[in-house]
C-alpha positions as CSV (number, residue, x, y, z in Angstrom):
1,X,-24.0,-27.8,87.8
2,X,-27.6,-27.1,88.3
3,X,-30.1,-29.7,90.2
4,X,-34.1,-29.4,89.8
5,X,-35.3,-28.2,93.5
6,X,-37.2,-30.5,95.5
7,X,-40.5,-28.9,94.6
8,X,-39.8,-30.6,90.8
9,X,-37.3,-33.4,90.8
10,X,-39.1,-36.6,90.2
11,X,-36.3,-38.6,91.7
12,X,-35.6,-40.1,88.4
13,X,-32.1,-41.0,89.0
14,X,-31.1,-40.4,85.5
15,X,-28.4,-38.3,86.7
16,X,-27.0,-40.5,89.2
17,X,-27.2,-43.5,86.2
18,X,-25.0,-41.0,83.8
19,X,-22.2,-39.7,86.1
20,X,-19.1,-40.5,84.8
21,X,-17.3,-40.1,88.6
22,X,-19.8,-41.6,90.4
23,X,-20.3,-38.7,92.9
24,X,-23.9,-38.5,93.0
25,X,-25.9,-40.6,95.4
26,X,-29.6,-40.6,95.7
27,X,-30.0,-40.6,99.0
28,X,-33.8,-40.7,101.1
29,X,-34.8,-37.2,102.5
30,X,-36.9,-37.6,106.1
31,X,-40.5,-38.6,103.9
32,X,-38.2,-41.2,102.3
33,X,-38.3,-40.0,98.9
34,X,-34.6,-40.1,96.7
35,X,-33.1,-36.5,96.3
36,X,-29.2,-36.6,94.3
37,X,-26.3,-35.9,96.9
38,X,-23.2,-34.8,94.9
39,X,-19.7,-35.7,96.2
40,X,-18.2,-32.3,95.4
41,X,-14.6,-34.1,95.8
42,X,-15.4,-36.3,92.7
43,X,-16.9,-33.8,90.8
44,X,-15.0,-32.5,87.6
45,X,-18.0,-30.1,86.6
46,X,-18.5,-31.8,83.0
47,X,-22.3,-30.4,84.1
48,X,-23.6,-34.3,82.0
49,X,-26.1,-34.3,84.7
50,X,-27.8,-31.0,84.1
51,X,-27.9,-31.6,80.6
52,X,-29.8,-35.3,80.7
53,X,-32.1,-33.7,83.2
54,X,-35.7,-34.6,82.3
55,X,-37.2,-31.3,84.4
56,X,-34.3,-28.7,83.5
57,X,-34.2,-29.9,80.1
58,X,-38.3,-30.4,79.3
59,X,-39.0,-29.7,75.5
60,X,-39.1,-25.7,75.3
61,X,-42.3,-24.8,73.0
62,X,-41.9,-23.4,69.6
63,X,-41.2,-19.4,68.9
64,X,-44.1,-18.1,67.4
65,X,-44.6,-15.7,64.5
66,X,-47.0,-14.0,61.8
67,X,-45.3,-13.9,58.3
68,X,-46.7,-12.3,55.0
69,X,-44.5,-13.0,51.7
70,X,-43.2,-9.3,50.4
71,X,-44.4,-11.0,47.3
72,X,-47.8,-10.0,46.9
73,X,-48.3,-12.2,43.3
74,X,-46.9,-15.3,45.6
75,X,-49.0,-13.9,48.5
76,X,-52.1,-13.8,45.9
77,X,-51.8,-17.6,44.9
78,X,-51.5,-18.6,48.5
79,X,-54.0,-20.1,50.9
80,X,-52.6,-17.7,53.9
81,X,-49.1,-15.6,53.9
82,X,-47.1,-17.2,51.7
83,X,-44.2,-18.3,53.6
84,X,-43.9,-21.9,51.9
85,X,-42.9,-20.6,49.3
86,X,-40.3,-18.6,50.2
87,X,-39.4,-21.5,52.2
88,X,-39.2,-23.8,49.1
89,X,-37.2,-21.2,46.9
90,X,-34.5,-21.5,49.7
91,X,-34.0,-24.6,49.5
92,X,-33.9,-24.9,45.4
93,X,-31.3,-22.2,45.5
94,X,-29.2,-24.8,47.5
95,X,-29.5,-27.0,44.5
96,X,-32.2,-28.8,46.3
97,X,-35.4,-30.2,46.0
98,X,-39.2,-30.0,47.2
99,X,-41.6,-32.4,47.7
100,X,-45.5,-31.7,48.2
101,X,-49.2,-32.4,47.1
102,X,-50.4,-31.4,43.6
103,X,-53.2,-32.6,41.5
104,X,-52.3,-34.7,39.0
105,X,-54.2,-34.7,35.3
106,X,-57.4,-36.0,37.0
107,X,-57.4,-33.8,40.1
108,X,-56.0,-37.0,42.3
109,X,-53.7,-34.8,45.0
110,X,-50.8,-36.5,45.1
111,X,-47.3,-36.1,46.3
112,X,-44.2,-34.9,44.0
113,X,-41.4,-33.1,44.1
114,X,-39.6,-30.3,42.3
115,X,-36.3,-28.8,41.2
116,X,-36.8,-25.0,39.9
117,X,-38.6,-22.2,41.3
118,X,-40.5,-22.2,38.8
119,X,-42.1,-25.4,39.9
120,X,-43.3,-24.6,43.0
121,X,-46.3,-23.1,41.7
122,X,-48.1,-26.6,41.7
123,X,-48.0,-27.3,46.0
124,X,-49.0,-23.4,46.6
125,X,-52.7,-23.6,48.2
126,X,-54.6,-26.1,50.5
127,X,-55.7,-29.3,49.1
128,X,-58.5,-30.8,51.4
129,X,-57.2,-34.8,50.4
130,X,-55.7,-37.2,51.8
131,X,-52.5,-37.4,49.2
132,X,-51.2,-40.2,47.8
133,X,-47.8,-40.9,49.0
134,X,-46.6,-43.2,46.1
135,X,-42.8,-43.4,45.8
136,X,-42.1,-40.2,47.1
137,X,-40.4,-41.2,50.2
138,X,-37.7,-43.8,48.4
139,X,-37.2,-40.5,46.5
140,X,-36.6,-38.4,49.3
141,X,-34.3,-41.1,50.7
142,X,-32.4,-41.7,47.5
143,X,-31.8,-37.6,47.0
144,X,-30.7,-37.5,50.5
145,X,-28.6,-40.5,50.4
146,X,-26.7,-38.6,47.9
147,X,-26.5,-35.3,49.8
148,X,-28.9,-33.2,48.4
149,X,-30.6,-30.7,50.2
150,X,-34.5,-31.9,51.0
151,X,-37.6,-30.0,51.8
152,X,-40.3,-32.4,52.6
153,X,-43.6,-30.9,53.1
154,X,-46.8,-32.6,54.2
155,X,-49.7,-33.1,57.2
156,X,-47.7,-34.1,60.4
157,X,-49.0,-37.6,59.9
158,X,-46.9,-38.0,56.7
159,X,-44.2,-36.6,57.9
160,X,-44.0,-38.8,61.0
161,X,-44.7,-42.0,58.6
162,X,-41.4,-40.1,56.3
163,X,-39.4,-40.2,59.6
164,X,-40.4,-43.7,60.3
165,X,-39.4,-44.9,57.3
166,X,-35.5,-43.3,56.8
167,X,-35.3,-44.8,60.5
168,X,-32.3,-42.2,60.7
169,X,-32.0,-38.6,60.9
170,X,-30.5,-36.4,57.7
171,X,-28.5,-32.7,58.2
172,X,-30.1,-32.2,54.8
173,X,-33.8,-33.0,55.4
174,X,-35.7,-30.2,56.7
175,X,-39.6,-31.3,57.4
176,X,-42.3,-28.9,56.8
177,X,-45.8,-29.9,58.7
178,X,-49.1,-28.1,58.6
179,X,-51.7,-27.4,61.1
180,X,-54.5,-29.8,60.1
181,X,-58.1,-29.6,60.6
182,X,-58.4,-33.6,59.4
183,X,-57.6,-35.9,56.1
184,X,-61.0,-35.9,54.0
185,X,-61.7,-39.4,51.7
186,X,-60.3,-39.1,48.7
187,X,-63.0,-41.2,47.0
188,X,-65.5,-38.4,48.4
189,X,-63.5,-36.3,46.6
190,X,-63.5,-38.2,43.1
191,X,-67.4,-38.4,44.0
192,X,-67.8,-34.8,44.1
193,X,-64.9,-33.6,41.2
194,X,-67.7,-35.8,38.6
195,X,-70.5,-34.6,40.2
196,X,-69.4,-30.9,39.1
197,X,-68.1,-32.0,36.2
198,X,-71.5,-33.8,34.7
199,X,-73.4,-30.7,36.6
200,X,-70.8,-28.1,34.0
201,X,-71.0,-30.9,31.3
202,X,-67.2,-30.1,30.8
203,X,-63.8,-31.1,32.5
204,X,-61.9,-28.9,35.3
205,X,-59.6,-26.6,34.1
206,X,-58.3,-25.7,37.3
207,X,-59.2,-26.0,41.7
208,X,-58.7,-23.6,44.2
209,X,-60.1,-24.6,47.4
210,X,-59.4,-21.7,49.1
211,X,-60.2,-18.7,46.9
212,X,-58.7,-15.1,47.8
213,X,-61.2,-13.3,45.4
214,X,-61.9,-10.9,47.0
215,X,-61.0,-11.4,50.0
216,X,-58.9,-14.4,52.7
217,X,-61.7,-15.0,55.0
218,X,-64.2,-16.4,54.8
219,X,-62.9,-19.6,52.5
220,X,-64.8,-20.8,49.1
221,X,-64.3,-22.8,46.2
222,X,-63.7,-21.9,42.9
223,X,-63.7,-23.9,39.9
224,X,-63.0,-23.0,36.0
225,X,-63.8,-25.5,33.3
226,X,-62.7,-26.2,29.9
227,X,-65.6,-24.6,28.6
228,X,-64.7,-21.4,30.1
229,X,-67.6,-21.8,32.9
230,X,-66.7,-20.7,36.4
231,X,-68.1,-22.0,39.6
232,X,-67.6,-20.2,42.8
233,X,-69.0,-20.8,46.4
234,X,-68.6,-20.2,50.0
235,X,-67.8,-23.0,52.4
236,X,-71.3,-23.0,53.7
237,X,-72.4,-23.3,50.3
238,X,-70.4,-25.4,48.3
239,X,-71.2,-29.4,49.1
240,X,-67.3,-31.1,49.1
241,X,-66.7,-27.8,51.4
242,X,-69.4,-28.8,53.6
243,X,-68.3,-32.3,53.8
244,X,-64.7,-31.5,55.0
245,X,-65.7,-28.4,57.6
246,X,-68.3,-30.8,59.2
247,X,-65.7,-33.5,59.4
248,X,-68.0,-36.1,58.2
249,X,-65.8,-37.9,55.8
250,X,-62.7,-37.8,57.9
251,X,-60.3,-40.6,58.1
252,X,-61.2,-42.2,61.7
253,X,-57.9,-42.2,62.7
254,X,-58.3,-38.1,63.0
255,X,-60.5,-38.3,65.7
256,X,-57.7,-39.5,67.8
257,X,-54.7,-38.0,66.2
258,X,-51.2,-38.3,67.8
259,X,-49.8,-35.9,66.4
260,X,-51.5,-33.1,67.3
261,X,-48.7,-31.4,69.6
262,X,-46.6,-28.8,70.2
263,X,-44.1,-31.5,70.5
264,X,-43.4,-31.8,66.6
265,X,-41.4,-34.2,64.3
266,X,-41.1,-31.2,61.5
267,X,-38.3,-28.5,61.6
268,X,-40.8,-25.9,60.9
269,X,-44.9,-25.9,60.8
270,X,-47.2,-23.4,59.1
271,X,-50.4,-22.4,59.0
272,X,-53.3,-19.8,58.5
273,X,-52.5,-17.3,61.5
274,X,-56.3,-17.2,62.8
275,X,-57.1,-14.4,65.1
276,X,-54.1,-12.4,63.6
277,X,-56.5,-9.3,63.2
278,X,-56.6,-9.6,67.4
279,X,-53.4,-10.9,67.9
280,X,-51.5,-8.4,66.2
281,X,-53.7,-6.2,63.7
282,X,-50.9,-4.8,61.7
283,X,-50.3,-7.8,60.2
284,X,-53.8,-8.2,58.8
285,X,-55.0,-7.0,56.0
286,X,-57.6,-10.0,55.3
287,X,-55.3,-11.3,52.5
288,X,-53.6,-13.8,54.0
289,X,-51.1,-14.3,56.9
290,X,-49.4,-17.3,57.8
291,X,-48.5,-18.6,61.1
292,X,-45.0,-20.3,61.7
293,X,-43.7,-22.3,64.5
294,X,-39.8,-23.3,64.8
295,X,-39.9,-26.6,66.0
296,X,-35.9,-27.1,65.7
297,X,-32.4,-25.2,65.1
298,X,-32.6,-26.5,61.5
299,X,-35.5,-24.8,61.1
300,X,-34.8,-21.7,62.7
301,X,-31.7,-21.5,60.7
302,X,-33.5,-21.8,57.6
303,X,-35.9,-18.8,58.8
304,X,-33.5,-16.9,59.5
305,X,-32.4,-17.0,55.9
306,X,-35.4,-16.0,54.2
307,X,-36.0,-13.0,57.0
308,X,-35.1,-10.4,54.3
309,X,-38.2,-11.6,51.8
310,X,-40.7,-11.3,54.0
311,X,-42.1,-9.3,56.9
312,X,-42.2,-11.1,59.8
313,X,-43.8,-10.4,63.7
314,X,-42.9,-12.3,66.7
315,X,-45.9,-13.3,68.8
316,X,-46.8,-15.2,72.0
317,X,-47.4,-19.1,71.5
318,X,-50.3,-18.9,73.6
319,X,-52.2,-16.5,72.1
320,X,-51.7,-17.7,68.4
321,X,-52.8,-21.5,69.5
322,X,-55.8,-19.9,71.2
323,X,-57.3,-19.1,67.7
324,X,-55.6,-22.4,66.2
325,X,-56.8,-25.1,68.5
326,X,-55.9,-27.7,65.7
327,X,-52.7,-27.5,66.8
328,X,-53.3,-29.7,69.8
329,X,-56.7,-30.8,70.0
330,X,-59.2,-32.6,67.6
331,X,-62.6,-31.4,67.4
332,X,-64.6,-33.4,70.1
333,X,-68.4,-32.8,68.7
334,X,-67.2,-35.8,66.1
335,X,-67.5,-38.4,69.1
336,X,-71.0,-37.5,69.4
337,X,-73.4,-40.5,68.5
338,X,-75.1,-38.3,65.5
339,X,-71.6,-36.9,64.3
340,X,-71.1,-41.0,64.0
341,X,-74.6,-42.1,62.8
342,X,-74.3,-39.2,59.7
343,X,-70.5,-40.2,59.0
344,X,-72.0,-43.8,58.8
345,X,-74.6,-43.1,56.4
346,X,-72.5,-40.7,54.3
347,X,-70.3,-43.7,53.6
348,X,-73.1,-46.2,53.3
349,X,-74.7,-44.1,50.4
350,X,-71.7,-42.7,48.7
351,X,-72.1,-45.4,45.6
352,X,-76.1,-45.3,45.7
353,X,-77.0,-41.3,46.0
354,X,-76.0,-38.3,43.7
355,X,-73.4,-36.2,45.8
356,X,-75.7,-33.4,46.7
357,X,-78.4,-35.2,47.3
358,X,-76.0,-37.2,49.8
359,X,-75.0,-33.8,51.5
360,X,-78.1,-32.6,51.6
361,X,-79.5,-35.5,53.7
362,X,-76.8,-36.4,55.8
363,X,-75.0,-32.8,56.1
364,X,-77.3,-30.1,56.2
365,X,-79.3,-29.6,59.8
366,X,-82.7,-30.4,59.6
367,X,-85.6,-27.0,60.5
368,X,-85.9,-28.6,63.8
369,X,-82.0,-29.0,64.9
370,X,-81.2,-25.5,63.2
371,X,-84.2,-23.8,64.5
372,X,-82.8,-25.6,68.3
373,X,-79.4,-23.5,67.3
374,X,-81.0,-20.6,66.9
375,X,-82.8,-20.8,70.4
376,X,-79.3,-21.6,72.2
377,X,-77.7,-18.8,70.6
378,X,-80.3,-16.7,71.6
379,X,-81.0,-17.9,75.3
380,X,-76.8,-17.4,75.3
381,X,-77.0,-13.7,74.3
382,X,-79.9,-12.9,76.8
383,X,-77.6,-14.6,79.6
384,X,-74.8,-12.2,79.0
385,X,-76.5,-9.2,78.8
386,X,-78.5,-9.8,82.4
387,X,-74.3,-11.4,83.5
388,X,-73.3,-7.3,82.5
């Protein structure tokens, strides 16, 4: 058996607690702080104590890796790489079924689930929504209640509130998280769908909030109506964009998330790999990568299995959470007093102004803060060069 060294063991005494022979002692060293003794005359080597071991044992982080579907069509329809749905199509050819967020008739993004292939076409691409839950989780239960293969995909929030709920773990669940920026309001949402849709004077045909055309980065919306009108825009353009990047009609409970971790309740979490064209630049080719992180042996088992449909590069964790800082942090500028004041007054006015003239006034900088930017960015610049 193997015991922390003095530099790290905490003195917890969980191993002497779990010894089935009782031949560990915690015993004072001369500062008088508890060390284990082991009685090597009682000890039948079951090695219990090395496997309970809160310092030995500490939660290992996540493999790492940059993924691109081989299925460029898939790939094309994607926000990033594509890997969900590779992900999905292995568990429907176990007989199995999906669940993720779609838009409904009205573009409400709401949760469902599927049982073909074919069906997966509706959770491909980033919906910037809060979803609506519904039944979907007595549905999940019931299917796996009656052993069939789950894939349950969704922000880590819902899947933590999924896990909470079965109060049990299932072989046949496999979890699928994302690496979120924040949950927008839906009802900004609903405000800003009719805004564009008395702006077109026709309905939406279809939403993609993350457009590819032409290229993955930078993101923009795209919107084609039933009157065959398009409407395209970059993020820095387009209003509801503007809203969710800024983070001004987040869900308060965001700005403090628990559940932005390494430390995950999902089996697998994906991502847009950002900083992929540093991290490893022959995986980019600005059309989308995706980053995945195996949070369990379910997971990596199920990875494992769809190895031969994509192409797939190992990288360091650190690096890849250096460009995806969502992963563990939230964005602090939002406790700022006049992050707060505008988040206020967005809400305040939702009802009363027209959408953009709501974003313009409580979104856009005024000349004074942007032309304050400018100087910073500027007096940063000069500092460098005289630093070199």
């Amino acid at each position: 058996m193997t015991f922390a060294t003095k530099e790290y063991c905490t003195g917890c005494s969980a191993c002497y607690s779990i010894c089935p022979t009782n031949c560990i002692q915690m015993r004072p060293d001369n500062e008088g702080f508890l060390y284990p003794e082991i009685d090597m005359k009682k000890c039948t080597h079951c090695n219990v104590c090395t496997e309970i071991c809160p310092v030995l044992n500490k939660k290992k982080y996540p493999p790492a890796f940059a993924v691109i579907n081989n299925d460029e069509h898939i790939r094309s329809k994607s926000t990033s790489g594509g890997i969900f749905s590779v992900l999905a199509e292995a568990i429907i050819e176990q007989d199995g079924i999906v669940f993720g967020a779609k838009f409904d008739n009205d573009f409400v993004v709401v949760h469902g689930s599927v049982d073909t292939v074919e069906g997966i076409g509706v959770f491909r691409g980033s919906k910037y929504v809060q979803s609506v839950i519904g039944e979907t989780f007595k549905e999940c239960k019931y299917n796996l209640d009656n052993g069939t293969k789950v894939l349950f995909s969704g922000v880590p929030c819902q899947i933590g509130g999924l896990k909470a709920y079965l109060q049990k773990d299932y072989e046949n669940l496999l979890c699928v998280d994302l690496i979120c920026m924040s949950v927008p309001s839906p009802k900004v949402w609903r405000k800003y769908v009719e805004y564009k849709t008395k702006a077109s004077g026709s309905r939406p045909k279809t939403i993609v909030f993350r457009d590819k055309n032409p290229h993955w980065q930078p993101s923009s919306m795209r919107i084609e109506f039933e009157n065959n009108t398009v409407y395209t825009a970059a993020s820095n353009k387009d209003y509801y964009l503007r809203t969710f990047f800024s983070e001004i009609c987040t869900r308060k409970s965001c700005f403090h998330c628990n559940f932005r971790t390494l430390e995950r309740q999902s089996d697998i979490t994906i991502a847009d790999f950002w900083g992929i064209e540093q991290i490893c630049p022959e995986m980019y080719d600005n059309k989308g990568t995706s980053l995945v992180l195996l949070n369990s042996p379910k997971g990596n088992e199920l990875f494992q299995n769809i190895k031969g449909k994509c192409r797939i590069k190992a990288v360091e964790l650190e690096g890849a959470i250096k460009h995806n800082q969502r992963a563990i942090k939230s964005r602090e500028v939002q406790h700022k007093q006049s992050m707060n004041k505008k988040r206020q007054n967005l809400f305040a006015y939702l009802d009363v102004l027209p959408f953009d003239r709501l974003v313009k006034r409580y979104i856009y900088d005024s000349v004074v803060t942007r032309g304050y930017r400018l100087i910073r960015i500027c007096m940063g610049k000069i500092k460098r060069s005289i630093i070199k």
